[in-house]
MISENU-798623 format. One record per residue: residue number from 1; residue in three letters; x, z, y of N, C-alpha, C in turn. Coordinates in steps of 0.02 Angstrom, whole numbers. Atoms other than C-alpha are relative to their C-alpha. Example, Ala and Ser with C-alpha at 12.3 -4.5 7.8 and 13.67 -1.06 7.14 Angstrom:
BEGIN
<site nr="1" rest="ALA" n_u="45" n_w="0" n_v="-59" ca_u="615" ca_w="390" ca_v="-225" c_u="45" c_w="0" c_v="60"/>
<site nr="2" rest="SER" n_u="-42" n_w="-3" n_v="-59" ca_u="684" ca_w="357" ca_v="-53" c_u="-39" c_w="37" c_v="55"/>
// end
This chain:
BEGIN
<site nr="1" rest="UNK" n_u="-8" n_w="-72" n_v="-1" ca_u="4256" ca_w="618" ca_v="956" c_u="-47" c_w="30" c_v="-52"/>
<site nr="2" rest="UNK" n_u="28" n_w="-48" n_v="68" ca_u="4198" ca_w="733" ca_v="811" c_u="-65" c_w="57" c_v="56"/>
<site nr="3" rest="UNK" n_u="89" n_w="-45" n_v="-22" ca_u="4021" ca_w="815" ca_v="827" c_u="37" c_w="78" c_v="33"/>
<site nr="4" rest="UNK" n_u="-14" n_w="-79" n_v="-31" ca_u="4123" ca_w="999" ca_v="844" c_u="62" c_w="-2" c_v="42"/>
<site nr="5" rest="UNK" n_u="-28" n_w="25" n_v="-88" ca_u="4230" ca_w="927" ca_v="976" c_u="-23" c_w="-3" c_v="56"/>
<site nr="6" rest="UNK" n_u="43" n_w="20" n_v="-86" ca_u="4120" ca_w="878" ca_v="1107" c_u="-3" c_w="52" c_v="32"/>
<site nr="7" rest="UNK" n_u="33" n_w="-30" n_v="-31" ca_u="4093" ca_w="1045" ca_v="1167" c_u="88" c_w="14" c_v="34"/>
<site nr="8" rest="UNK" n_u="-52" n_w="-3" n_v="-58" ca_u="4282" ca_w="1025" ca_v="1222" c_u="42" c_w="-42" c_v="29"/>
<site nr="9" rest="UNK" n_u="-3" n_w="72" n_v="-28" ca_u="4271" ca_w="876" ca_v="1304" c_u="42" c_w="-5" c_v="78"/>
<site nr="10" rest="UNK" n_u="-26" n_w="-28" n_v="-72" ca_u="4313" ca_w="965" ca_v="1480" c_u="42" c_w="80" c_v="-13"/>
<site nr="11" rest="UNK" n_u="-58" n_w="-83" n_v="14" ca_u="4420" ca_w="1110" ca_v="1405" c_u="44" c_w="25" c_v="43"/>
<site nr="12" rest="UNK" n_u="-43" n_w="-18" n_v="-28" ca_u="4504" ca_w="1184" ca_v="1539" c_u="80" c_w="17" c_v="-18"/>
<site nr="13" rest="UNK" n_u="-70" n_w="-27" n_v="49" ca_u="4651" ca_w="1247" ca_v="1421" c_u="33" c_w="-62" c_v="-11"/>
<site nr="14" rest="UNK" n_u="-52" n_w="59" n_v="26" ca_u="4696" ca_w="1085" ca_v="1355" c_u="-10" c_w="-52" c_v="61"/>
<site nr="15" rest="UNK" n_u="-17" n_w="25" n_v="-87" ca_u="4690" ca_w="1005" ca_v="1550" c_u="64" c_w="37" c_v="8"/>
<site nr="16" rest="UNK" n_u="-84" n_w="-40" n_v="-4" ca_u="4835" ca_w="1105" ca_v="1572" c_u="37" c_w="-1" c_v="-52"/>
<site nr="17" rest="UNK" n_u="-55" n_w="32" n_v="73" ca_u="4920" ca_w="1070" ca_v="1404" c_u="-1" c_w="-46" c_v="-1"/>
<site nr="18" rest="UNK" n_u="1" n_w="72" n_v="-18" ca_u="4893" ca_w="909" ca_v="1446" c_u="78" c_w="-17" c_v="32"/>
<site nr="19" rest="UNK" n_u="-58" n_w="-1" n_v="-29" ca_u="5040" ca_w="915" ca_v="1567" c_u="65" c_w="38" c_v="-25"/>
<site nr="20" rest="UNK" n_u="-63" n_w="-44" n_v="57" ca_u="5160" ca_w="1011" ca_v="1443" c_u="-9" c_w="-30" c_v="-79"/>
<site nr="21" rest="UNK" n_u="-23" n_w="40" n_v="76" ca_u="5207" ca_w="864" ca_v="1299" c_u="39" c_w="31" c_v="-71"/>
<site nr="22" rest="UNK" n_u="-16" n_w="-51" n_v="39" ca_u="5317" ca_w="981" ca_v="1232" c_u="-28" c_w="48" c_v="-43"/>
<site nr="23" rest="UNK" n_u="49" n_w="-59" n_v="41" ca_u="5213" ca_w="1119" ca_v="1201" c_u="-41" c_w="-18" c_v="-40"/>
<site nr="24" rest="UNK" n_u="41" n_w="1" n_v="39" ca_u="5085" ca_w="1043" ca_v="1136" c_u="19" c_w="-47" c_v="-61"/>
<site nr="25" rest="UNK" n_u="6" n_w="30" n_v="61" ca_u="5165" ca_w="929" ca_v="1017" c_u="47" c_w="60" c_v="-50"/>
<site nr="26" rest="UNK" n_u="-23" n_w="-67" n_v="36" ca_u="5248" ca_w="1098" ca_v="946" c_u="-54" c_w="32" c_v="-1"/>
<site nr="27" rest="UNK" n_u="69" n_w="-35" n_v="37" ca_u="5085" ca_w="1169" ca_v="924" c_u="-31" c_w="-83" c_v="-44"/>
<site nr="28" rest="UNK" n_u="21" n_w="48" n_v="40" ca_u="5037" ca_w="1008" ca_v="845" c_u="49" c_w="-3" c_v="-72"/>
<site nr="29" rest="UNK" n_u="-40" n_w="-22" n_v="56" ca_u="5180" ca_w="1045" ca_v="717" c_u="-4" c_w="54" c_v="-40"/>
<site nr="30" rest="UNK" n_u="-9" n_w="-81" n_v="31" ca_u="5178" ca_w="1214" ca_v="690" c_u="-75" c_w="27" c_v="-34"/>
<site nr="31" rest="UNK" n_u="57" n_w="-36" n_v="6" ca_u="4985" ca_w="1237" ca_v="666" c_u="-13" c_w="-65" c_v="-40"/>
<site nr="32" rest="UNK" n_u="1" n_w="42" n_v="46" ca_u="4963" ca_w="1142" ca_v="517" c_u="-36" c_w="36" c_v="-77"/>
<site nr="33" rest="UNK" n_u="45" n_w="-29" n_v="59" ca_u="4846" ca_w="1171" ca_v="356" c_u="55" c_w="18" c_v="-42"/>
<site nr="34" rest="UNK" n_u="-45" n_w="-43" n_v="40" ca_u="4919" ca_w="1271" ca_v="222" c_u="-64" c_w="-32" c_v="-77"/>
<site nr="35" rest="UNK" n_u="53" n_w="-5" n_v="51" ca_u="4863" ca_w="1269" ca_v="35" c_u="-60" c_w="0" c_v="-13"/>
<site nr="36" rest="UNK" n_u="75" n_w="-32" n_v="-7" ca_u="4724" ca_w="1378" ca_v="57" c_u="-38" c_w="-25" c_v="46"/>
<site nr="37" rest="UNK" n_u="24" n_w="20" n_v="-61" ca_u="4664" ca_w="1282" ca_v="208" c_u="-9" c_w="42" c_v="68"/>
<site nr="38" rest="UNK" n_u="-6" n_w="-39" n_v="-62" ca_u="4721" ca_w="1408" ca_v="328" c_u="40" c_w="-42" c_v="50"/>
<site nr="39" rest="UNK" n_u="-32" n_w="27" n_v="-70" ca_u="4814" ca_w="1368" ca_v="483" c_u="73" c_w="49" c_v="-31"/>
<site nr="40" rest="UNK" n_u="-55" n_w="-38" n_v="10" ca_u="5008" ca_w="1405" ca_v="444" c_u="45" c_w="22" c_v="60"/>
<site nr="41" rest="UNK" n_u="-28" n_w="-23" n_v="-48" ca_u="5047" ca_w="1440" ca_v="611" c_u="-24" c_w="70" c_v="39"/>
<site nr="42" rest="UNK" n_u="49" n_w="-46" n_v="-33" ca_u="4919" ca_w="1568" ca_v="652" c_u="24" c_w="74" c_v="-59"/>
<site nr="43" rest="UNK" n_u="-6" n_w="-64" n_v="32" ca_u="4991" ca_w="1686" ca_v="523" c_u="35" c_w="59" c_v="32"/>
<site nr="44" rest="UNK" n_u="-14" n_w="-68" n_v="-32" ca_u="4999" ca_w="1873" ca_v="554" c_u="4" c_w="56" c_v="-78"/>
<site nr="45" rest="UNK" n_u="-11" n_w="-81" n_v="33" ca_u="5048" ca_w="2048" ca_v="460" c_u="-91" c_w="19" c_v="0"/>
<site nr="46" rest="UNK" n_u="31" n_w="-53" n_v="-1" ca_u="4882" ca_w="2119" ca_v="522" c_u="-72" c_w="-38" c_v="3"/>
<site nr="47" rest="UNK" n_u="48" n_w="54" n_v="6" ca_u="4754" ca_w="1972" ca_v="499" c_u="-5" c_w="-48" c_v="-30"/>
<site nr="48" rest="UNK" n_u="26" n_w="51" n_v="28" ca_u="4685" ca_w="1835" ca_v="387" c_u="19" c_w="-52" c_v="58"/>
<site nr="49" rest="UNK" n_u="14" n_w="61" n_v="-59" ca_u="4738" ca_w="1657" ca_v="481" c_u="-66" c_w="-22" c_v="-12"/>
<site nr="50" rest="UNK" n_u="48" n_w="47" n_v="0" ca_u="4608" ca_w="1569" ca_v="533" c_u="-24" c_w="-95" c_v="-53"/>
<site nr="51" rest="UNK" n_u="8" n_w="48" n_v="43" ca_u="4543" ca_w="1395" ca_v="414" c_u="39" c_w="-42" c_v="54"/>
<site nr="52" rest="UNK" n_u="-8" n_w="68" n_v="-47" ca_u="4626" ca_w="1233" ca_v="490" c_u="-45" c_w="-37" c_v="-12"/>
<site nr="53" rest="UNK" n_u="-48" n_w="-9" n_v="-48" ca_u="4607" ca_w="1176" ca_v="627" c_u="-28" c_w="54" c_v="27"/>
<site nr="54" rest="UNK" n_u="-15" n_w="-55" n_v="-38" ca_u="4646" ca_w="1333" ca_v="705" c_u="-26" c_w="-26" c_v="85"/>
<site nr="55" rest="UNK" n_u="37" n_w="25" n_v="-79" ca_u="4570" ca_w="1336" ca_v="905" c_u="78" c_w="-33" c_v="45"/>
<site nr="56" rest="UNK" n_u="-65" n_w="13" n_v="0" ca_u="4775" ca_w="1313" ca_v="944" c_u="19" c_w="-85" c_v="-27"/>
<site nr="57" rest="UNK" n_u="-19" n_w="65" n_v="17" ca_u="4778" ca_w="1154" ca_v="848" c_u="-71" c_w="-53" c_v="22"/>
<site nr="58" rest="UNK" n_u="65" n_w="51" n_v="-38" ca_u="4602" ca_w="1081" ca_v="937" c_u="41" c_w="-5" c_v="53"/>
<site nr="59" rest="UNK" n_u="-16" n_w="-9" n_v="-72" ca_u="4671" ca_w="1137" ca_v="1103" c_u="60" c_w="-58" c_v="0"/>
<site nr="60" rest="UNK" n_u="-49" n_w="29" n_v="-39" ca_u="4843" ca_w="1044" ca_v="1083" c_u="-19" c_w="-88" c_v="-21"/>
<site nr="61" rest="UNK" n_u="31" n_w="34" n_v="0" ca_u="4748" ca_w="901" ca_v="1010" c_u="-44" c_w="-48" c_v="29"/>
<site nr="62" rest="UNK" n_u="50" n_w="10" n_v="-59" ca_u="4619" ca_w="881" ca_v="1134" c_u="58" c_w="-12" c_v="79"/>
<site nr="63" rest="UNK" n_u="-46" n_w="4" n_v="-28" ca_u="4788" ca_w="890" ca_v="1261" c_u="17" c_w="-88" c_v="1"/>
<site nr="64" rest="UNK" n_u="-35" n_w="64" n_v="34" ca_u="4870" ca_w="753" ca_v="1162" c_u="-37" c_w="-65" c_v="27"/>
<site nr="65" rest="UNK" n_u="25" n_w="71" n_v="-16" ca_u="4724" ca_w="623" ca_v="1198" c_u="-31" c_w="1" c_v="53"/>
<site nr="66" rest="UNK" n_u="9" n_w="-12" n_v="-70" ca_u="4690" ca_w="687" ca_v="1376" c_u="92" c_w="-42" c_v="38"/>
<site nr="67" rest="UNK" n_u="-58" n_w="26" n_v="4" ca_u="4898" ca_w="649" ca_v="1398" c_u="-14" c_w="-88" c_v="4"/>
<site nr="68" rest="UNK" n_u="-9" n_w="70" n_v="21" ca_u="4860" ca_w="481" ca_v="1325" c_u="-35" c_w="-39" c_v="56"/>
<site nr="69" rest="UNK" n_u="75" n_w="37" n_v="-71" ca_u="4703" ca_w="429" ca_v="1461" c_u="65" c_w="-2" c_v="54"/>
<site nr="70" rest="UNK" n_u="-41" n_w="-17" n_v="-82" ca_u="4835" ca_w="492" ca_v="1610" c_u="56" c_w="-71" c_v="-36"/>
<site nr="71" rest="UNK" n_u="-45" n_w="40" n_v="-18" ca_u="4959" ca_w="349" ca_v="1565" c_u="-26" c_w="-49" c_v="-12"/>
// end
C-alpha cells in the first residue's frame, strides 16, 4: 500500500463499494487521468477537476482490493 493510502486502510466508503463490483469498476473506468493529469471523470462546467487520482478513483480502488480479500 502507497504511503498516501494508508490513511484509507479502514475507509468506510470503500467497505461499502466493496459490495457493489459494478459500481466501482465503472468508477474505475470513468475516472481516469487526462492529458493534463486531471481526473476525466470529475469534470464540471463550474470547477477545475481535480489531478488523478481523484478521491472517486482511490475510493473505488481501495473497494477493488477489499472485494479481492472477501473471496
Amino acid at each position: 500500500m502507497r504511503e498516501d493510502e494508508e490513511w484509507a486502510r479502514d475507509w468506510p466508503f470503500a467497505v461499502e463499494l466493496a459490495a457493489m463490483p459494478r459500481v466501482w469498476g465503472a468508477l474505475l473506468d470513468l475516472h481516469v487521468s487526462g492529458r493534463d493529469g486531471r481526473c476525466l471523470g470529475c469534470r464540471s462546467q463550474v470547477r477545475i477537476a481535480p489531478y488523478w487520482p481523484c478521491t472517486l478513483y482511490r475510493a473505488a480502488a481501495r473497494a477493488r482490493r477489499i472485494a479481492a480479500q472477501w473471496s
